[in-house]
C-alpha positions in Angstrom: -29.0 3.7 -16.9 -26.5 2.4 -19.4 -23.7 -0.4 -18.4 -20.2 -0.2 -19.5 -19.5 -2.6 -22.1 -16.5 -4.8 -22.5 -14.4 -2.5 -24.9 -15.4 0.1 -22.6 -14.1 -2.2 -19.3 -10.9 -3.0 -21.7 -10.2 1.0 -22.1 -10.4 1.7 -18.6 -8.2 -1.2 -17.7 -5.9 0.3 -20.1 -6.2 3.8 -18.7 -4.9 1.9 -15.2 -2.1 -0.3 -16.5 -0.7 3.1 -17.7 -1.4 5.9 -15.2 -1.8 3.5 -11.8 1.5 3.0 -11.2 2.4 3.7 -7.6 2.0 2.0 -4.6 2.7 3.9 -1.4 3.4 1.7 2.0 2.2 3.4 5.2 2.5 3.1 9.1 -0.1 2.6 11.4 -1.1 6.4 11.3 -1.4 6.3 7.8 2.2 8.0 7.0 4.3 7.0 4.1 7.3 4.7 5.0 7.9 4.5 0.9 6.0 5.2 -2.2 7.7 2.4 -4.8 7.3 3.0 -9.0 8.5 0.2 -12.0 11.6 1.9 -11.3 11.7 0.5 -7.8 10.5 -3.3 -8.2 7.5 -2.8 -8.2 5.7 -5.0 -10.5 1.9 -5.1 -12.5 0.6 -8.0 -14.0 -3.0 -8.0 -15.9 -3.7 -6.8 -19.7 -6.8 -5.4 -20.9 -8.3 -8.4 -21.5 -8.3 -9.6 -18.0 -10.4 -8.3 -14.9 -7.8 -8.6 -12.8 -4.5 -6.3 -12.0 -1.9 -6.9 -9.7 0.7 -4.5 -8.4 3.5 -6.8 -6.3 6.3 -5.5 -4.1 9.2 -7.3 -2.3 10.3 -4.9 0.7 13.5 -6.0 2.8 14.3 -4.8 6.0 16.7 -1.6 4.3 17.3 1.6 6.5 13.8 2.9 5.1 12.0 0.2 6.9 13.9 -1.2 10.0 12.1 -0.8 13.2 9.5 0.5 11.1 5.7 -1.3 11.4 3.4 -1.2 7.7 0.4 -2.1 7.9 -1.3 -1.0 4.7 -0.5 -0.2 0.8 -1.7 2.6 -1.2 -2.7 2.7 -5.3 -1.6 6.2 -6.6 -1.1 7.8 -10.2 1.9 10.3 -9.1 5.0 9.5 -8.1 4.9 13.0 -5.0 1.4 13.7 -3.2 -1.6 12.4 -5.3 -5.1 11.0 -3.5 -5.2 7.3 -3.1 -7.1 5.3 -5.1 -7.5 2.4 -4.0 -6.3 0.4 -0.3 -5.6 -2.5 0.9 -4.6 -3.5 4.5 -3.2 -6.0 6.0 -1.9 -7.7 9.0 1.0 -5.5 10.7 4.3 -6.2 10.1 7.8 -4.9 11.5 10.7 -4.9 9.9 13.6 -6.0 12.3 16.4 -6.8 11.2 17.9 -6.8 7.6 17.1 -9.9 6.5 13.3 -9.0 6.9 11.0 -9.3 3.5 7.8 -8.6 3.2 5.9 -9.0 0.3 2.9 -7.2 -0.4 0.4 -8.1 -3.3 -2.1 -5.6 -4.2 -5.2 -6.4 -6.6 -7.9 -4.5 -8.5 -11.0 -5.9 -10.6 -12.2 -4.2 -13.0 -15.3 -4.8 -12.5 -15.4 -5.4 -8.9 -17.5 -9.0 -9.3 -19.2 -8.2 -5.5 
């Protein structure tokens, strides 16, 4: 079997940095609170060059979120519907009262060193 090289490592990270670009918060049944894009804050960090991407999002307690409980974040290409591709839970949190932030960093590697 073959192994990727590093060019070919670079490409797909390049392929990510461009297409990736959603990340989708959900409740504890796995429904959408928000799905945030660059538009919406949300930021990525990482080149081609590096293994690692980060996608980071600063939520404050808004209408969208108060009362509301997230407990995980979703990596999607699309900005409607779309599979997730990658996700990463974490410890619940609820978001009572306006003043609330929560601020969710979500990585990749590519390649996942296991």
């Amino acid at each position: 079997m073959a192994q990727i090289n590093n060019y070919g490592y670079g490409k797909l990270r390049e392929y990510i940095l461009s297409n990736w670009n959603y990340i989708e918060v959900q409740d504890e049944s796995g429904i959408a609170v928000k799905r945030f894009g660059i538009a919406d804050g949300l930021q990525i960090t990482g080149n081609v060059a590096t293994q690692e991407i980060e996608y980071k999002i600063v939520i404050t307690g808004d209408a969208t979120f108060l009362g509301k409980t997230v407990v995980k974040s979703v990596l999607l290409e699309v900005a409607t519907n779309g599979s997730p591709i990658a996700t990463e839970v974490f410890a619940p949190f609820t978001f009572e009262t306006v003043d609330d932030q929560l601020t969710i960093i979500h990585k990749l590697q590519v390649p996942q060193i296991v």
